[in-house]
C-alpha positions in Angstrom: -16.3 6.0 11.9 -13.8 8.5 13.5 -11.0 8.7 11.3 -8.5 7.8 14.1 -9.9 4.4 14.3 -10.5 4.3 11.2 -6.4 4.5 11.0 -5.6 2.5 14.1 -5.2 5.0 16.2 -6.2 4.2 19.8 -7.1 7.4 21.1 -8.2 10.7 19.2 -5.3 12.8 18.0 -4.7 16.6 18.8 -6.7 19.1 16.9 -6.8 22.2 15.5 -10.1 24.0 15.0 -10.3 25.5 11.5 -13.0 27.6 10.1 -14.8 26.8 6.3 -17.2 28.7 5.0 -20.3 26.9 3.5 -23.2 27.7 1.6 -26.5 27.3 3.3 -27.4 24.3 0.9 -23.6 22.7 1.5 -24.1 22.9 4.9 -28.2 21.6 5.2 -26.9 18.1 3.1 -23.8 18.0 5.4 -26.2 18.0 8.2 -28.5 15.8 6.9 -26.5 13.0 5.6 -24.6 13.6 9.1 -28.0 12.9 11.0 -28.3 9.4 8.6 -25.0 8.2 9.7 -25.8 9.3 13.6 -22.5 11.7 13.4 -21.9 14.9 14.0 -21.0 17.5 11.7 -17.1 17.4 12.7 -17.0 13.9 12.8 -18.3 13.6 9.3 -16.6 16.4 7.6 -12.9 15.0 9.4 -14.3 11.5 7.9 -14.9 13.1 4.0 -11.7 15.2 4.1 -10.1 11.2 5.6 -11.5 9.5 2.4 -10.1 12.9 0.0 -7.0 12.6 1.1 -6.5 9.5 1.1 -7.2 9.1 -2.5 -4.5 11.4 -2.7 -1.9 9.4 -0.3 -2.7 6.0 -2.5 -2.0 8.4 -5.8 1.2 9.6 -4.1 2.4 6.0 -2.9 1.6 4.8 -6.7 4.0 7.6 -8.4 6.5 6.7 -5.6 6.5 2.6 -6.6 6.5 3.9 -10.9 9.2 6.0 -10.2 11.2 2.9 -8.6 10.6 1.5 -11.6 11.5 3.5 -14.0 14.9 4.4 -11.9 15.8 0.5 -11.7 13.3 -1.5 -14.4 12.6 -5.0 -13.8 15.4 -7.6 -14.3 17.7 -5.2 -14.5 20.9 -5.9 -11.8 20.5 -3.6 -8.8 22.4 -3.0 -5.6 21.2 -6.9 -4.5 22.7 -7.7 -7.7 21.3 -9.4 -10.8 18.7 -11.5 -9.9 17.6 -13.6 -12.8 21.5 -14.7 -13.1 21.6 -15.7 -9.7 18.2 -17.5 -9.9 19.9 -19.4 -12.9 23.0 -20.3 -11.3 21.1 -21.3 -7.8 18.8 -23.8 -10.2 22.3 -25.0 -12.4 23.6 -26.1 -8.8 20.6 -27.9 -7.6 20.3 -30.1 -10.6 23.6 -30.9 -10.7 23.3 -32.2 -6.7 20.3 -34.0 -7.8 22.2 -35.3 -10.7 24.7 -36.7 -8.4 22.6 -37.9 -5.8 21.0 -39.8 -8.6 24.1 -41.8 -9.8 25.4 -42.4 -5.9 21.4 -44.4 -5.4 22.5 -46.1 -9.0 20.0 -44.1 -11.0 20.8 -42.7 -14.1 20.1 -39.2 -14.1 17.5 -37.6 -16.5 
């Protein structure tokens, strides 16, 4: 699959022609796993080079979300504020309503 649509692109993308050297047996499995997949040699090698990178992207985006981490660890407050305080407080409130409610229908709370 074109690496274009692979990506949701909806039409191909300019390109740049680049030359790479390959040895004779590089270039005789490149062609023949190219002829198993019914692409050519460009489309396959642009679909390799898709799935190299790529590894390399997810790699990238995985440093990027540890190093949030480790510049603002879990549970600790942050510019939204302090999370687990406010989750207490919010749950404090509630059963107190429900508390109340409870006694205004007669029932004892529990």
């Amino acid at each position: 699959m074109e690496a274009a649509k692979a990506y949701g692109y909806p039409r191909a993308m300019a390109r740049t022609q680049t030359m790479v050297q390959l040895s004779d047996d590089l270039l005789e499995t490149l062609d023949r796993a190219a002829g198993r997949r019914g692409a050519s040699r460009s489309a396959l090698i642009r679909e390799l080079l898709w799935q190299a990178l790529a590894e390399d992207r997810h790699a990238l985006i995985g440093e990027r979300i540890a190093a949030g981490y480790r510049r603002v660890p879990p549970g600790e407050p942050d510019d939204w504020g302090d999370l687990a305080m406010a989750v207490d407080t919010s749950t404090e409130e509630v059963l107190r309503r429900l508390d109340a409610e409870e006694r205004r229908q007669g029932h004892e709370p529990w």
